[in-house]
C-alpha positions, 0 to 999 in steps of 0.5 A: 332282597336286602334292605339297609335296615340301619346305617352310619359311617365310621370316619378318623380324620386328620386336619393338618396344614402342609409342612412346609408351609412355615407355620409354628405349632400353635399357629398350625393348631389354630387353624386346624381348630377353625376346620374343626369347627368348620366341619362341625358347623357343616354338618350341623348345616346340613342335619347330618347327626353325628358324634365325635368319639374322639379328638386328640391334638397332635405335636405338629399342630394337627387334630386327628378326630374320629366321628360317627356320622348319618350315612343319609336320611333314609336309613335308621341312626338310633341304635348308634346314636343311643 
């Protein structure tokens, strides 16, 4: 039998609003920076532990992230939260 001694998940996300939306860069990045924190806040929200690894804002106005995050609270996190 196997059991999930440790576990998480590994996600890039792209935060970017539609092209032909007509929004001007910064307005697009403004926005973007909003969902961001959104995101963040949801996770808070719901004791999920996670850490940003990387965050790049991109020429259209989009934040690209990369985020390690609890897979559930059932199996252990420590070892990539160290």
């Amino acid at each position: 039998m196997k059991r999930i001694q440790a576990a998480c998940i590994y996600q890039t996300l792209l935060f970017s609003q539609k092209p032909d939306a007509g929004y001007t860069r910064e307005q697009a990045l403004d926005i973007s920076r909003r969902e961001v924190e959104h995101y963040k806040h949801q996770l808070e929200r719901t004791q999920t532990r996670y850490q940003i690894t990387d965050q790049k804002e991109q020429e259209d106005g989009s934040i690209l992230i990369r985020v390690r995050k609890q897979y559930n609270t059932k199996a252990a996190v420590e070892e990539y939260f160290a």
